[in-house]
C-alpha positions, 0 to 999 in steps of 0.5 A, a space after each residue: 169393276 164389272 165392266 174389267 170382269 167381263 174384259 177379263 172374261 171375254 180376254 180368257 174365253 177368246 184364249 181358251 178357244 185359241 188352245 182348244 183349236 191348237 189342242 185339236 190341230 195337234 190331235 189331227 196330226 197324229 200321235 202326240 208325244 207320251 213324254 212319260 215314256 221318254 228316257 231319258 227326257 232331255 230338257 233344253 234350257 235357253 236363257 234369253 237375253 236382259 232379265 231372261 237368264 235370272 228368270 230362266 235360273 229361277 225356273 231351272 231351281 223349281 223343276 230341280 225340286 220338282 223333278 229332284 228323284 228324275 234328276 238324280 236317276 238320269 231320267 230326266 236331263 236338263 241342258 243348258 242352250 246358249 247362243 240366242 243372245 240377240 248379239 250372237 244372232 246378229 253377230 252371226 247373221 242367223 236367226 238361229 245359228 245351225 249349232 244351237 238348232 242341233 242342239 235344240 233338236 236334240 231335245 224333246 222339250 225347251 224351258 225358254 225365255 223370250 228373245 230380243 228381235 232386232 229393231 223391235 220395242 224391248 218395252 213390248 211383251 214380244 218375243 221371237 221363238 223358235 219355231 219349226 226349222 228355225 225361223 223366228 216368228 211373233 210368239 202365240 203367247 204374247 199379244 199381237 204386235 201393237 197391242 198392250 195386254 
């Protein structure tokens, strides 16, 4: 029992260390975004693909209690994505077609669920997301490929 306490321990303070270096990487690159200030808050909701469009509509049932008076007033807005399918991708050939990109930019946060990758293990806790101009990379949320967690 001790010993799966200090793995737990040494596993939270290694990701502790990781947000706090990312934290501070992104305190050097200038202003951070006061979303407070922000109106209308433009949420992007990307549902994902198997079970990723029940948990997204669950999380979406949160944030309208959470968030009920910011909804009603318009302040806050919450957009439905859709075209991350891995069928759509693959259909189209894009890791992310230019339409859904537009619409992803034009919101200032995204509530998203992970995406299947071609060709990679579904049973893994990976997922691709989206990330800078669009190209899909190991998610830093998700432990590195290989490793079970």
């Amino acid at each position: 029992m001790n010993e799966v306490i200090q793995q737990a321990t040494r596993h939270f303070q290694a990701l502790l260390k990781e947000q706090l270096a990312r934290v501070e990487s992104l305190e050097t690159r200038g202003q951070a975004q006061d979303y407070i200030k922000l109106d209308p808050l433009i949420i992007g909701v990307i549902g994902g693909d198997g079970i990723g469009p029940q948990l997204i509509e669950a999380s979406k049932r949160l944030l309208r209690v959470l968030l009920e008076e910011d909804l009603a007033s318009g302040r806050v807005i919450l957009r439905d994505i859709e075209g991350l399918t891995l069928e759509n991708r693959l259909a189209l050939g894009q890791a992310l077609p230019a339409p859904v990109l537009d619409e992803i930019k034009a919101c200032q946060v995204l509530l998203k669920d992970r995406q299947r990758l071609p060709g990679r293990d579904p049973g893994k806790r990976q997922c691709g997301f989206a990330a800078g101009i669009g190209s899909l990379r190991q998610c830093p949320a998700c432990p590195p490929a290989g490793r079970r967690d």
